[in-house]
GUBAMI-332856 format. One record per residue: residue number from 1; residue in three letters; x, y, z of N, C-alpha, C, O in turn. Coordinates in steps of 0.2 Angstrom, whole numbers. Layout:
BEGIN
resi->NUM&resn->ALA&nx->X&ny->Y&nz->Z&cax->X&cay->Y&caz->Z&cx->X&cy->Y&cz->Z&ox->X&oy->Y&oz->Z
...
END
This chain:
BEGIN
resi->1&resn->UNK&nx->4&ny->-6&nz->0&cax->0&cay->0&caz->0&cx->4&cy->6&cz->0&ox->9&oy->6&oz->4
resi->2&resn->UNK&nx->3&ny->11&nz->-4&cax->5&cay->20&caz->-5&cx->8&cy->21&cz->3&ox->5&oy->18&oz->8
resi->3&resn->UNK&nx->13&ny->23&nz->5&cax->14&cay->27&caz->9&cx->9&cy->34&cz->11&ox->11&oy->39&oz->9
resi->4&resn->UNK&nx->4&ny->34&nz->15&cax->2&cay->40&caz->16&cx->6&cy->46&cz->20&ox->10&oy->43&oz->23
resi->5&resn->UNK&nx->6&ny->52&nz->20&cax->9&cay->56&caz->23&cx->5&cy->61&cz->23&ox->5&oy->64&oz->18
resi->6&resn->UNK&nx->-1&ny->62&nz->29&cax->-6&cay->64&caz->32&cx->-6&cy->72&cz->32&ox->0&oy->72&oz->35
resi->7&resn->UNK&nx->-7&ny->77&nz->32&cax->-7&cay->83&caz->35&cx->-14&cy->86&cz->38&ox->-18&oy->88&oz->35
resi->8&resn->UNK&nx->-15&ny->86&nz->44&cax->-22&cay->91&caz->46&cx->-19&cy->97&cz->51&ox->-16&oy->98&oz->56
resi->9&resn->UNK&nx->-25&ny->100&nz->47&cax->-21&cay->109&caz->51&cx->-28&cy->113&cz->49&ox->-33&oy->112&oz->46
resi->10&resn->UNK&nx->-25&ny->117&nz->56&cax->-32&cay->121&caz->56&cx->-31&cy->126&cz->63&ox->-25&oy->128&oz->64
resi->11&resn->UNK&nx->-36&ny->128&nz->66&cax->-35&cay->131&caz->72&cx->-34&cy->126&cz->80&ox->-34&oy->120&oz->81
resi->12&resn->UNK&nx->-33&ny->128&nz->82&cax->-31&cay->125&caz->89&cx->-40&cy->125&cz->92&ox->-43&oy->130&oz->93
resi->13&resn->UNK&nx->-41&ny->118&nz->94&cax->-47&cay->118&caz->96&cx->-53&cy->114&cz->92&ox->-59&oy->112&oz->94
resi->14&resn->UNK&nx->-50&ny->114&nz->87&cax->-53&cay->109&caz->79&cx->-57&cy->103&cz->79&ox->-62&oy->101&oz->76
resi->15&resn->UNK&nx->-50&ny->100&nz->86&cax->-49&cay->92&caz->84&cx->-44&cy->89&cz->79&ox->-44&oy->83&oz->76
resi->16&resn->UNK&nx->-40&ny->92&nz->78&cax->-35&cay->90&caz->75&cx->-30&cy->85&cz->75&ox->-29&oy->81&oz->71
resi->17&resn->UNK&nx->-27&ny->85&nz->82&cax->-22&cay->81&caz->84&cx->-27&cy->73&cz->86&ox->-25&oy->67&oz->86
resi->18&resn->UNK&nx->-35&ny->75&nz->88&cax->-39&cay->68&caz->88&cx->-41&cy->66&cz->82&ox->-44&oy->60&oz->81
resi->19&resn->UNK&nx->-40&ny->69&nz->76&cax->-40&cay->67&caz->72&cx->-36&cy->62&cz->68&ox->-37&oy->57&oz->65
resi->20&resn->UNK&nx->-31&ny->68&nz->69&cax->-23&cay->62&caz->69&cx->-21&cy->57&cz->74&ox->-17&oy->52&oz->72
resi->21&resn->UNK&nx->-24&ny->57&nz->79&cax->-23&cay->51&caz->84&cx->-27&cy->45&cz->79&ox->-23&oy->42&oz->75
resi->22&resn->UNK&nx->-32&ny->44&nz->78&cax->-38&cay->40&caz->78&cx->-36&cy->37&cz->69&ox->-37&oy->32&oz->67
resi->23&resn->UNK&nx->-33&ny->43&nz->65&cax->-30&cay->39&caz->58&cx->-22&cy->34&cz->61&ox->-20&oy->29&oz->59
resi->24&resn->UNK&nx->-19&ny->38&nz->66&cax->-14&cay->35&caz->68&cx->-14&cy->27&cz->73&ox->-11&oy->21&oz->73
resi->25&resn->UNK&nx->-20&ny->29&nz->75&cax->-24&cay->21&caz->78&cx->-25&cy->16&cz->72&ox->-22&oy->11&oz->72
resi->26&resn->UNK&nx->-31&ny->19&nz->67&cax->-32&cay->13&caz->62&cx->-25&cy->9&cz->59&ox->-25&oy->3&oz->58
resi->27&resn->UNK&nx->-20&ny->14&nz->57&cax->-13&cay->11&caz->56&cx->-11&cy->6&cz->60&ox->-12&oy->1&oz->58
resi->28&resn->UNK&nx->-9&ny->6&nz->66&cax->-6&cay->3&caz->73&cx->-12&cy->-7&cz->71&ox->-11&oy->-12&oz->70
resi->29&resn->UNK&nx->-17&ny->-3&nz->72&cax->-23&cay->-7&caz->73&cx->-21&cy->-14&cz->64&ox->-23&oy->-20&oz->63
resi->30&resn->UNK&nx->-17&ny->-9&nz->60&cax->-21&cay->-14&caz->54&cx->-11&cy->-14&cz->52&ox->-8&oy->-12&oz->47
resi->31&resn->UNK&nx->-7&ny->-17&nz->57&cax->0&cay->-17&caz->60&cx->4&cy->-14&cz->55&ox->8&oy->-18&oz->52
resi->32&resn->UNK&nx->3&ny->-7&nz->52&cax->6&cay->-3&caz->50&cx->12&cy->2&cz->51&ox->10&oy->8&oz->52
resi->33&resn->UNK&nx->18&ny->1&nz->51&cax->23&cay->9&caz->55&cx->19&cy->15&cz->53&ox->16&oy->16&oz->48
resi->34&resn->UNK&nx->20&ny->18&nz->58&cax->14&cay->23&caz->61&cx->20&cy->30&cz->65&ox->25&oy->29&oz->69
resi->35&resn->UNK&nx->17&ny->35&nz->62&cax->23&cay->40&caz->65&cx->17&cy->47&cz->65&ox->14&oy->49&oz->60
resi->36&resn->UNK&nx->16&ny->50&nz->71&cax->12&cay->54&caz->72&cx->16&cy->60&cz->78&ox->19&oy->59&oz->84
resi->37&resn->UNK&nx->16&ny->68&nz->72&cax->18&cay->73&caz->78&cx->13&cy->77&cz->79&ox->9&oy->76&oz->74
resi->38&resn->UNK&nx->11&ny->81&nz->85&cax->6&cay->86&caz->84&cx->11&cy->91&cz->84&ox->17&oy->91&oz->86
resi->39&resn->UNK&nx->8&ny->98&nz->81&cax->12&cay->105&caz->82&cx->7&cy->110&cz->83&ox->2&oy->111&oz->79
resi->40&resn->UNK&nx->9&ny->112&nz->90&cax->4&cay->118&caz->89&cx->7&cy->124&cz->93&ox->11&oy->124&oz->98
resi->41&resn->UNK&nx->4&ny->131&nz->89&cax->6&cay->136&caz->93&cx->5&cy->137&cz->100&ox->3&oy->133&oz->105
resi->42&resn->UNK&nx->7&ny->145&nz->101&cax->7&cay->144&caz->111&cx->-1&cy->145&cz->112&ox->-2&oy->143&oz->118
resi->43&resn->UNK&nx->-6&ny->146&nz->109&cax->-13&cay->144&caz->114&cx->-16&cy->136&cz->110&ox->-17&oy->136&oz->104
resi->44&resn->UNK&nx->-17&ny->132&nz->113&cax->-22&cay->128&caz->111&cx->-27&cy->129&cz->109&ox->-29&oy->124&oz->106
resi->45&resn->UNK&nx->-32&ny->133&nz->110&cax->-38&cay->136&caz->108&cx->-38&cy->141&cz->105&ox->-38&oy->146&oz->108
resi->46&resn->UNK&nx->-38&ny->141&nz->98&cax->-38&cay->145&caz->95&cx->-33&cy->149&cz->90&ox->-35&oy->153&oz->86
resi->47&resn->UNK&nx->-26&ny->146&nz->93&cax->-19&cay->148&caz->90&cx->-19&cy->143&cz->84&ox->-24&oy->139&oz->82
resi->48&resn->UNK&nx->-13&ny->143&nz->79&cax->-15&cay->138&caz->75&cx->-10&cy->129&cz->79&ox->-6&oy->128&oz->83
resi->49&resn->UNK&nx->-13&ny->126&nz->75&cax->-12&cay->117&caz->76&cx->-14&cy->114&cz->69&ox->-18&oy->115&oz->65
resi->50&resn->UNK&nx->-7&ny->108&nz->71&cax->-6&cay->105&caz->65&cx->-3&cy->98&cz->67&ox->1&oy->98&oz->72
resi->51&resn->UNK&nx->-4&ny->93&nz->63&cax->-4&cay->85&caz->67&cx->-2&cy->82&cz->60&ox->-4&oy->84&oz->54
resi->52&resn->UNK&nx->2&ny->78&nz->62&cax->5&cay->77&caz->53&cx->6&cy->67&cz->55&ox->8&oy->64&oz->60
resi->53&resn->UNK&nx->4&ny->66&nz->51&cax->3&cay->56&caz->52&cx->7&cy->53&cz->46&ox->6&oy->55&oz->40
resi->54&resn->UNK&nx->9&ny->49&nz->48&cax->15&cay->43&caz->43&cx->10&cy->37&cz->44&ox->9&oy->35&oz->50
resi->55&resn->UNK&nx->7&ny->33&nz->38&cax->5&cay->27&caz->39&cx->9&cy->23&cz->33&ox->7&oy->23&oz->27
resi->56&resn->UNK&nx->16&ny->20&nz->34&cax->19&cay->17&caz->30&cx->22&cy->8&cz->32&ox->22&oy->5&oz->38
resi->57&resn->UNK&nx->22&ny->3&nz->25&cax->22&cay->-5&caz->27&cx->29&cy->-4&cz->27&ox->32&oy->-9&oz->29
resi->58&resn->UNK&nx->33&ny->3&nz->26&cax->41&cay->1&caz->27&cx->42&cy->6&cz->35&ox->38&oy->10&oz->37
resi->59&resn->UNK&nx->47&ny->5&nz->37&cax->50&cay->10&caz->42&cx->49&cy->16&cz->40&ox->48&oy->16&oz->34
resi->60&resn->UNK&nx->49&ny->22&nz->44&cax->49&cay->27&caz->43&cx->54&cy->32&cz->46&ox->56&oy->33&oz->52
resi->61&resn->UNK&nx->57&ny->35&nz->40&cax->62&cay->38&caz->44&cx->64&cy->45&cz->47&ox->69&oy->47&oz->48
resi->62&resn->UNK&nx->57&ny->49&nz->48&cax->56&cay->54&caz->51&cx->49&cy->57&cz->52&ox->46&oy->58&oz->47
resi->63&resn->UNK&nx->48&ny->58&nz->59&cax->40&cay->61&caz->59&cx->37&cy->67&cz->54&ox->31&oy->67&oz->54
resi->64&resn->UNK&nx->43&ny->72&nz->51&cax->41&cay->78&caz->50&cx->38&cy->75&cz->42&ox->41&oy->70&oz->39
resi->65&resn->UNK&nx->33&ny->79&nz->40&cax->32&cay->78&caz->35&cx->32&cy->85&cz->30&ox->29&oy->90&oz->31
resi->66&resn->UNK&nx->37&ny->84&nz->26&cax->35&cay->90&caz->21&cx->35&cy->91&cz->15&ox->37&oy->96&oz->11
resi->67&resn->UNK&nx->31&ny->85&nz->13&cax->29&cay->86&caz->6&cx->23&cy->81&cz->7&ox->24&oy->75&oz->5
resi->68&resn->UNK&nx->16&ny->83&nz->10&cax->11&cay->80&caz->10&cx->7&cy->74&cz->5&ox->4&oy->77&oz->1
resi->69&resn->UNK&nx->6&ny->68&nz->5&cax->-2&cay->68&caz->-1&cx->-7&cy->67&cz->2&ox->-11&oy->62&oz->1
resi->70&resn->UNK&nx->-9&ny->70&nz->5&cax->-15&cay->71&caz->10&cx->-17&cy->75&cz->15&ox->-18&oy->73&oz->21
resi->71&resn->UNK&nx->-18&ny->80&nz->11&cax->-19&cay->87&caz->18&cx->-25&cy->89&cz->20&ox->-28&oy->92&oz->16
resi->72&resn->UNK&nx->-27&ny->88&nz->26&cax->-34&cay->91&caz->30&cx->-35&cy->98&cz->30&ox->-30&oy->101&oz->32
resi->73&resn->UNK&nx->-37&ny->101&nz->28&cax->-37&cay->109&caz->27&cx->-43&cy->111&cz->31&ox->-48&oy->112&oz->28
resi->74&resn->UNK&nx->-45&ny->114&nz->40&cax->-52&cay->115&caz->42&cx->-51&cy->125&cz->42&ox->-55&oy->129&oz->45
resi->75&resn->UNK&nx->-47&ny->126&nz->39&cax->-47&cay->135&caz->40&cx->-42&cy->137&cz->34&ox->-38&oy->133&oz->33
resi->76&resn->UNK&nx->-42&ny->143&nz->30&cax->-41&cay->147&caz->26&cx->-32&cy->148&cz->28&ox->-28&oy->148&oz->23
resi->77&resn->UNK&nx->-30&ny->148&nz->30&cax->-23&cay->151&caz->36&cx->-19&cy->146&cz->35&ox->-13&oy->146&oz->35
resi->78&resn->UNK&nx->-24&ny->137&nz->35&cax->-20&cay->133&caz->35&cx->-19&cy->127&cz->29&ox->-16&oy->122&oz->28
resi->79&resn->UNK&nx->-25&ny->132&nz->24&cax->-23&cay->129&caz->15&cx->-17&cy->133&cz->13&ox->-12&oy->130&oz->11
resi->80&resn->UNK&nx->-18&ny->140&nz->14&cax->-13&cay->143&caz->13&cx->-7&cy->140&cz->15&ox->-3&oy->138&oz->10
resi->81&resn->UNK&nx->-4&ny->139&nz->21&cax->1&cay->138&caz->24&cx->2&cy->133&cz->20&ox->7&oy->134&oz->17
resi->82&resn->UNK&nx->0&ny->129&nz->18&cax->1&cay->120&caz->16&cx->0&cy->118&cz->10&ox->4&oy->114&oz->8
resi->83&resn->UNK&nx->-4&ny->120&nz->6&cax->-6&cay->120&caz->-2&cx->0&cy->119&cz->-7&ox->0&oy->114&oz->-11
resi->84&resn->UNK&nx->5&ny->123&nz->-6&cax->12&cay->122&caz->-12&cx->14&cy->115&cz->-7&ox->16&oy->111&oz->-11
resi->85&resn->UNK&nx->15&ny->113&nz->-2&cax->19&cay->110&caz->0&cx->15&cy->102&cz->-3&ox->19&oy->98&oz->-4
resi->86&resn->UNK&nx->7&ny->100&nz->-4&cax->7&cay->93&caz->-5&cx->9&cy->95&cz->-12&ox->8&oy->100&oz->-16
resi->87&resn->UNK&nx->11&ny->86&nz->-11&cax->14&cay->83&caz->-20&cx->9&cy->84&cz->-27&ox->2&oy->84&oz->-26
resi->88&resn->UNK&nx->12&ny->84&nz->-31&cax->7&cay->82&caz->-38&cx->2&cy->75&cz->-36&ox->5&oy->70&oz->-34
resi->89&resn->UNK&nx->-3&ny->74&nz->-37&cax->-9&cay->69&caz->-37&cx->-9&cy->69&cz->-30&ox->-6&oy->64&oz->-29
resi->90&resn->UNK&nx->-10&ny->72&nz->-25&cax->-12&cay->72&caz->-19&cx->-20&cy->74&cz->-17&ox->-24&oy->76&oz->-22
resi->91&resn->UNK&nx->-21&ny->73&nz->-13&cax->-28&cay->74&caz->-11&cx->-29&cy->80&cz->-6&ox->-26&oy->80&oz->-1
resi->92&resn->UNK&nx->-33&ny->84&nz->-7&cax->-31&cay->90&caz->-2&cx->-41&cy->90&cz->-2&ox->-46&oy->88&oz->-7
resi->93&resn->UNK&nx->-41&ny->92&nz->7&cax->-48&cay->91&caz->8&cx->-49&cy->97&cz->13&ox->-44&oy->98&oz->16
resi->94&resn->UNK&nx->-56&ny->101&nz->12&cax->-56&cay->108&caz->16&cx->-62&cy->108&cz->16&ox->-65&oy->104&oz->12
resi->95&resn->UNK&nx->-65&ny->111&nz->22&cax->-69&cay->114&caz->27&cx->-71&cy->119&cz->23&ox->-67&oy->124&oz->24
resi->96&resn->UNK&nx->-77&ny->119&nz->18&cax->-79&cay->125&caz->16&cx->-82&cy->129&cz->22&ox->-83&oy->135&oz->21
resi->97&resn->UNK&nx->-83&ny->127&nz->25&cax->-85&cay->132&caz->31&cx->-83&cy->138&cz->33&ox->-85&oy->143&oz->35
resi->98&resn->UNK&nx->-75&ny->135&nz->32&cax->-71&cay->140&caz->36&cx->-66&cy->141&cz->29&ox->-60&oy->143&oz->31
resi->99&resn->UNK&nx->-66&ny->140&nz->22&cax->-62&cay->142&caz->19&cx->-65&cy->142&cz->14&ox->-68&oy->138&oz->11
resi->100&resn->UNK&nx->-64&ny->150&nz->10&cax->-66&cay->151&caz->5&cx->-63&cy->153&cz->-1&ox->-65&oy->156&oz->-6
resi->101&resn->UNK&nx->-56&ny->150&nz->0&cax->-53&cay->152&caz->-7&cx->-51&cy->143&cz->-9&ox->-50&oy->139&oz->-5
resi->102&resn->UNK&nx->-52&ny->141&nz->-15&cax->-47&cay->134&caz->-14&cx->-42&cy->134&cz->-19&ox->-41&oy->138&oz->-23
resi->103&resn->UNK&nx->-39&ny->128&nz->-18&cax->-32&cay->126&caz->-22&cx->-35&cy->127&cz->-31&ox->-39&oy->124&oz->-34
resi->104&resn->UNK&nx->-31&ny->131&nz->-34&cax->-33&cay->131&caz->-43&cx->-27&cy->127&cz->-45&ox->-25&oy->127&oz->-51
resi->105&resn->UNK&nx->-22&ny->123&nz->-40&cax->-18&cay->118&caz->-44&cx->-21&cy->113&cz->-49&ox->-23&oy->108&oz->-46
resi->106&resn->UNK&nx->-21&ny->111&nz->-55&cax->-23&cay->107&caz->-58&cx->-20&cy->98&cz->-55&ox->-24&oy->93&oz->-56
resi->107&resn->UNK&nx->-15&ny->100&nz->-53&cax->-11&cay->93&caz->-50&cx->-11&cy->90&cz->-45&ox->-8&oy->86&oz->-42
resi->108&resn->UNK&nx->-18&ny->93&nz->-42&cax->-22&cay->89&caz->-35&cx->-28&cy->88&cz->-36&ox->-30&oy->92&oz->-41
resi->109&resn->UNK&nx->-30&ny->84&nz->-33&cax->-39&cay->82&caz->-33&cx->-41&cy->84&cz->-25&ox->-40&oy->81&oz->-20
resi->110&resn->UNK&nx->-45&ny->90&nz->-27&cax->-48&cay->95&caz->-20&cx->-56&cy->92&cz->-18&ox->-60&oy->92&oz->-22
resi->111&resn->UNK&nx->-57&ny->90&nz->-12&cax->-63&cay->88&caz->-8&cx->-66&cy->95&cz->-4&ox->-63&oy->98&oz->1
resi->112&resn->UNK&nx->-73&ny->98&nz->-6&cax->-74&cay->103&caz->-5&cx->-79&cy->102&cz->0&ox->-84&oy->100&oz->-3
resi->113&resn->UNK&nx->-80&ny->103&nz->7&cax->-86&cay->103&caz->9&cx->-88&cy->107&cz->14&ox->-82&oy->109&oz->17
resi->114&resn->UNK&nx->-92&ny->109&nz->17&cax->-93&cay->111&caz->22&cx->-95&cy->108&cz->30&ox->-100&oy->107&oz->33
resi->115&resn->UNK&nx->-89&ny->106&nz->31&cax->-91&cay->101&caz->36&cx->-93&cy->102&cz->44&ox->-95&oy->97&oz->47
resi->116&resn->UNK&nx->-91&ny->110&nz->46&cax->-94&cay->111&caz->50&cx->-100&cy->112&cz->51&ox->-103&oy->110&oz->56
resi->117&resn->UNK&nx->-102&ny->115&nz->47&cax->-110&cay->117&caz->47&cx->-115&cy->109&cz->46&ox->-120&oy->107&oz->49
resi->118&resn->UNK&nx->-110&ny->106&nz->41&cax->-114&cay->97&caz->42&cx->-115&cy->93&cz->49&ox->-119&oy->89&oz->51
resi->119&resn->UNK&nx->-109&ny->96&nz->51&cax->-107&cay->92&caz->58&cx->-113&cy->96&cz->63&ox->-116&oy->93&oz->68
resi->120&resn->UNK&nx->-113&ny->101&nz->62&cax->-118&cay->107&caz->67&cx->-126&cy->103&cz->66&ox->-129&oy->101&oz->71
resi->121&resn->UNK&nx->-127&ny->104&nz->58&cax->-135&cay->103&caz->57&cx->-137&cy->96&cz->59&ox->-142&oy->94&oz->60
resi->122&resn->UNK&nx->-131&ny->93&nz->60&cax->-131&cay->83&caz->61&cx->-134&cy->84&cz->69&ox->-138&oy->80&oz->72
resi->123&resn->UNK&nx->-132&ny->90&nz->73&cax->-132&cay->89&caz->81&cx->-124&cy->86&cz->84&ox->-122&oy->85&oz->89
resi->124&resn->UNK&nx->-120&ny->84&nz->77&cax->-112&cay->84&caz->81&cx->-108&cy->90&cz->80&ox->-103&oy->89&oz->77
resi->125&resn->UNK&nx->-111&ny->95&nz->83&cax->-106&cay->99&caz->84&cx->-97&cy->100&cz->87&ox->-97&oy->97&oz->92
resi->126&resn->UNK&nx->-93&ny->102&nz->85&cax->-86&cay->101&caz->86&cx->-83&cy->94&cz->82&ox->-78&oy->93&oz->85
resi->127&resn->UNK&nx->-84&ny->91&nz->78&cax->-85&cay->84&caz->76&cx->-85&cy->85&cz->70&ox->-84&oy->80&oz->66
resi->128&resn->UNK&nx->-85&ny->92&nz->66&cax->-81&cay->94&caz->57&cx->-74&cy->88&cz->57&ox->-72&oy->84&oz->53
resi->129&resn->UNK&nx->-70&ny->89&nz->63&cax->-64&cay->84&caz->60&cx->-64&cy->79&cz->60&ox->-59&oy->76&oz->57
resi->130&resn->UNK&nx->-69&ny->73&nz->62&cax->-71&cay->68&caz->61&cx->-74&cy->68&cz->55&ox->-73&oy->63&oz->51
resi->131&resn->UNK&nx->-79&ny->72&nz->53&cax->-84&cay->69&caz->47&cx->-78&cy->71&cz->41&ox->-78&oy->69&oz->35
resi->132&resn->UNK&nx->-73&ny->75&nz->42&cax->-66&cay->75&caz->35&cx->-63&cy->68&cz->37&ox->-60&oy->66&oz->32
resi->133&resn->UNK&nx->-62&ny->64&nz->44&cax->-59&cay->59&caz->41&cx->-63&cy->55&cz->38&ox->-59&oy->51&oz->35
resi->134&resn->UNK&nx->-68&ny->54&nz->37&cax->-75&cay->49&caz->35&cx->-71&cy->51&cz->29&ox->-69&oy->46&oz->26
resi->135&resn->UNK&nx->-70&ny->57&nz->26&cax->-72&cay->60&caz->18&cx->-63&cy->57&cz->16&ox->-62&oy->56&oz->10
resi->136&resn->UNK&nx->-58&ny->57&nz->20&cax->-52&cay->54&caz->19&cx->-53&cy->45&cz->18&ox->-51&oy->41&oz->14
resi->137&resn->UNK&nx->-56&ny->43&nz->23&cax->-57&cay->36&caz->22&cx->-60&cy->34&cz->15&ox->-58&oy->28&oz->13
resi->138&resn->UNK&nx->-64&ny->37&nz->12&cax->-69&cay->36&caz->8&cx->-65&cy->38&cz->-1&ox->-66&oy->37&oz->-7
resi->139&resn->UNK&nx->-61&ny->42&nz->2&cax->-58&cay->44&caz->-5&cx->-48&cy->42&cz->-4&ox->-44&oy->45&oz->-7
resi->140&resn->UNK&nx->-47&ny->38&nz->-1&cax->-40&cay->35&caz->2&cx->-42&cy->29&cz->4&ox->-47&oy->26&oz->6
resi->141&resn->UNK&nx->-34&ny->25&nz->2&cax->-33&cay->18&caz->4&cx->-30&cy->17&cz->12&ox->-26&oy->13&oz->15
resi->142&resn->UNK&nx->-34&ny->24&nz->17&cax->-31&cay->23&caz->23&cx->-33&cy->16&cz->27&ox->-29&oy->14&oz->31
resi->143&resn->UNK&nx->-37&ny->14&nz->26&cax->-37&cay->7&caz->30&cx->-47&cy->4&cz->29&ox->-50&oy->7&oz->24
resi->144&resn->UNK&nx->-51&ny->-1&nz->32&cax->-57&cay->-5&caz->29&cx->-60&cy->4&cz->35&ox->-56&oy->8&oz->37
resi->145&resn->UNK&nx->-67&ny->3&nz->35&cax->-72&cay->8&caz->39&cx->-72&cy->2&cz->44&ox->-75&oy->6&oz->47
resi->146&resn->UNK&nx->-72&ny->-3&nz->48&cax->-70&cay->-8&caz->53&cx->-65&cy->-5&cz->55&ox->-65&oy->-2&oz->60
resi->147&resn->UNK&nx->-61&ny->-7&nz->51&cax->-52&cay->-1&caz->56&cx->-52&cy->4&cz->59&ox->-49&oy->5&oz->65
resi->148&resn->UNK&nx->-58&ny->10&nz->54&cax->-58&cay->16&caz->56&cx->-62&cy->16&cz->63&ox->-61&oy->18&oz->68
resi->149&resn->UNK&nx->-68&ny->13&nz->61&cax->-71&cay->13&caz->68&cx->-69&cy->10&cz->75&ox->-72&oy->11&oz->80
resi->150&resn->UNK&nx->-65&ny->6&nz->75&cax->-63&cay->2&caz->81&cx->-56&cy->8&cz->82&ox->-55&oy->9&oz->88
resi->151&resn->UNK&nx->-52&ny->11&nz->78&cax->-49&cay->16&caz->79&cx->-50&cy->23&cz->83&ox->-46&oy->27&oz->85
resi->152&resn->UNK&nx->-58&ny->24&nz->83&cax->-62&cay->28&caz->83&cx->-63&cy->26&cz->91&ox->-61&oy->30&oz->96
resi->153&resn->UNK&nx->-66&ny->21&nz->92&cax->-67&cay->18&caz->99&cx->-62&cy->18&cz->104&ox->-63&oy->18&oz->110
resi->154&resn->UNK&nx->-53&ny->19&nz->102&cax->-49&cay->16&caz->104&cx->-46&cy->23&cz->105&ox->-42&oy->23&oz->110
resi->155&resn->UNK&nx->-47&ny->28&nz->103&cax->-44&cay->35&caz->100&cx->-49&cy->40&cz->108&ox->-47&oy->45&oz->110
resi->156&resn->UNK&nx->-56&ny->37&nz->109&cax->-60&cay->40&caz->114&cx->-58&cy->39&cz->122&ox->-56&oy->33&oz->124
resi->157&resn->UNK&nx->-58&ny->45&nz->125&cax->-53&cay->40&caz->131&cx->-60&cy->39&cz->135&ox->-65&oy->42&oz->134
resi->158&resn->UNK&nx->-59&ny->34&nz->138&cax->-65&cay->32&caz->145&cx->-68&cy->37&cz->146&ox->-74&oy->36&oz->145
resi->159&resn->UNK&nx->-66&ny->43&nz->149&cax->-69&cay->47&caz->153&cx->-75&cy->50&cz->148&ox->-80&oy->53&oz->151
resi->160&resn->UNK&nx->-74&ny->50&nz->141&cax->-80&cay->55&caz->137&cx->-83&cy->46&cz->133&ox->-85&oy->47&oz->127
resi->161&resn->UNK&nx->-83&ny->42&nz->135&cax->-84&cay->36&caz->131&cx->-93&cy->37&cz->127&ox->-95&oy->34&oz->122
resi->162&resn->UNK&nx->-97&ny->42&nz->131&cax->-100&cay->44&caz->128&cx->-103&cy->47&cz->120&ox->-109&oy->47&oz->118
resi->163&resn->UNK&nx->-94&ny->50&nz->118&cax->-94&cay->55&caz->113&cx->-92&cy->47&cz->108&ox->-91&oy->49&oz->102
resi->164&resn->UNK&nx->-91&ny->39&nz->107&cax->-89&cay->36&caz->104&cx->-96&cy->37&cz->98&ox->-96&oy->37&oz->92
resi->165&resn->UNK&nx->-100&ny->37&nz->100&cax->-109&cay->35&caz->95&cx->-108&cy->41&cz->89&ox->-108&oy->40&oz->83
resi->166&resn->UNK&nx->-107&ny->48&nz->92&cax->-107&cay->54&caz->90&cx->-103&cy->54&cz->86&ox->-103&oy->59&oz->82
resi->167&resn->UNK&nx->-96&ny->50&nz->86&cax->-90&cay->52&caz->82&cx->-94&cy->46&cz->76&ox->-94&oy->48&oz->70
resi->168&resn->UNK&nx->-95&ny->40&nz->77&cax->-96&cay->33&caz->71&cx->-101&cy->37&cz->68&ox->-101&oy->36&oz->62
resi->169&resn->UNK&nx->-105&ny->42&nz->70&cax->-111&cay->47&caz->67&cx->-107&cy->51&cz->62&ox->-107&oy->50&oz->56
resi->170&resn->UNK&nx->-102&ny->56&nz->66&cax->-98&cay->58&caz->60&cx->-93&cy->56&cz->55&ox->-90&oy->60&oz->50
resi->171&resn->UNK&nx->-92&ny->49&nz->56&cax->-88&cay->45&caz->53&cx->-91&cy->47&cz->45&ox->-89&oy->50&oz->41
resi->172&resn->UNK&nx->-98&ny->43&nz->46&cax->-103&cay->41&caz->43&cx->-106&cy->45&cz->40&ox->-106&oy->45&oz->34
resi->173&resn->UNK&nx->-109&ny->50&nz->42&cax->-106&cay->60&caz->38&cx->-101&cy->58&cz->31&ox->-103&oy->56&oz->26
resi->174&resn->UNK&nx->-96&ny->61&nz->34&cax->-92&cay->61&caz->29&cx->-91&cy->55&cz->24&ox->-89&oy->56&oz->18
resi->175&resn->UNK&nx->-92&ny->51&nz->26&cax->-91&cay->46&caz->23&cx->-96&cy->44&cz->14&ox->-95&oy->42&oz->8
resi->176&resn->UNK&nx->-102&ny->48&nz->18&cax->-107&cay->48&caz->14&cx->-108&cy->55&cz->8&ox->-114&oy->57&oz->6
resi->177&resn->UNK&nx->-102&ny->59&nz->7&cax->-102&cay->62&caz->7&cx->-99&cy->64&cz->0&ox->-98&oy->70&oz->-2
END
């Protein structure tokens, strides 16, 4: 399988970094080398965040990623930041909600949706970055919708075990999408 080299970015506060946990579980889960950094500015809420994931069948030899084919785009600040950087035939996916200019490279295939407002109107608010990986799942050879969801399961800690139904909802969102 493609080496993926994940990018999601956006503001601090997103769900980003559980975004990237939960694609980094399906790997681990479906025994994948698996390499996951978070980066994020000095506020967590609200400053910019950015989580970058390695799902490769060979060793990996370095977390940082800088030449994407697969970038999460949920805010304007953070296509921009990241857009020249994925490769030719990459998949670049955005949050029309919160971005209104998009990529005019001929040499990606751009996923446009409005995912927060979907994630809002569903009743799962905060949960736009799940219903984008539903839309990575669905348009990538990231792993089966079984992987993703038990990753999903595995990715929620005890204390909100609650939030797991809500997240298979937004899986399921984007997936359909």
């Amino acid at each position: 399988m493609e080496e993926l080299r994940v990018v999601f970015a956006g503001f601090g506060g997103q769900g980003l970094l559980f975004a990237g946990k939960v694609v980094a579980n399906a790997g681990l889960i479906d025994g994948r080398e698996v390499s996951w950094l978070p980066s994020y500015g000095p506020e967590m809420r609200g400053g910019t965040a950015n989580c970058s994931v390695t799902l490769s069948d060979e060793p990996i030899g370095s977390p940082l990623i800088m030449n994407p084919n697969v970038l999460v785009a949920m805010n304007q600040p953070s296509l921009v930041k990241f857009e020249e950087a994925v490769v030719p035939g990459a998949k670049v996916f955005a949050d029309t909600s919160l971005v209104n200019r998009l990529p005019q490279r001929e040499d990606i295939e751009v996923f446009a949706h409005p995912a927060t407002e979907l994630a809002e109107d569903a009743g799962l608010k905060g949960l736009a970055n799940i219903v984008l990986v539903g839309k990575v799942l669905k348009e990538t050879a990231l792993c089966s919708r079984e992987t993703m969801e038990a990753a999903i399961r595995k990715a929620v800690p005890a204390r909100k075990a609650q939030m797991v139904e809500n997240n298979l909802q937004a899986l399921e969102l984007g997936f359909n999408l």
